[in-house]
N, C-alpha and C positions, 0 to 999 in steps of 0.2 A: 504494500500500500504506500509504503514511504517513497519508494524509485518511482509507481505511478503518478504520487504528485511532486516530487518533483521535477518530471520530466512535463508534466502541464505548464509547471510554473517557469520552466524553464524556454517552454515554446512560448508562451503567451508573454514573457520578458521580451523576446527574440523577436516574435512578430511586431509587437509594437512598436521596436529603433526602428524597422524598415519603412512603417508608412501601411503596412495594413491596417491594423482596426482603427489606428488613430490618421488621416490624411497630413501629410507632410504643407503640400498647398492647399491653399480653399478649391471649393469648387466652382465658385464664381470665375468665368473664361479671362474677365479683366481685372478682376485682383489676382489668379492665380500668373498671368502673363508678366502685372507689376513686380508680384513677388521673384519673380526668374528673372526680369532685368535684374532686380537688386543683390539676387544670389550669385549671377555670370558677372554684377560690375565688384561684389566683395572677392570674387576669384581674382580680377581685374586688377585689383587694390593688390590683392596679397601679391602677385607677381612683380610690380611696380615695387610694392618693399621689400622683397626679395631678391632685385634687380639694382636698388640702391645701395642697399646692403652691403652686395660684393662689388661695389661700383661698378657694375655694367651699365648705366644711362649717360655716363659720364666720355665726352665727344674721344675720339682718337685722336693722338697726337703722331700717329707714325703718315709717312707722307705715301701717296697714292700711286709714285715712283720709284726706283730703286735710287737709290744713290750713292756715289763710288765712294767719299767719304774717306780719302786718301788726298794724299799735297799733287798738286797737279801742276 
């Protein structure tokens, strides 16, 4: 009896992070649409500080040619 409920309580933990019983978005078509801008522009954001972070926004300084870079 005790492994049958805890394998209930264990599925019904599990189902409910995915967004079955409880829905993750509304069902309304235009709040559920507003709410995914807002979750693609928070992915948005984290890349942008994850990008400053290791200073990759920051321009290049190496030039677009080779250069000899010896006394001529």
């Amino acid at each position: 009896m005790r492994k049958w409920l805890l394998t209930v309580v264990t599925i019904c933990s599990l189902a409910s992070t995915t967004g079955c019983l409880l829905p993750i978005y509304s069902a309304d078509p235009a709040r559920r649409a507003q709410q995914l801008i807002y979750t693609s522009e928070n992915l948005r954001a984290m890349l942008d500080e994850w990008e400053r972070i290791w200073f990759l926004d920051q321009p290049s300084h190496l030039t677009p040619h080779s250069v000899h870079g010896g006394i001529i």
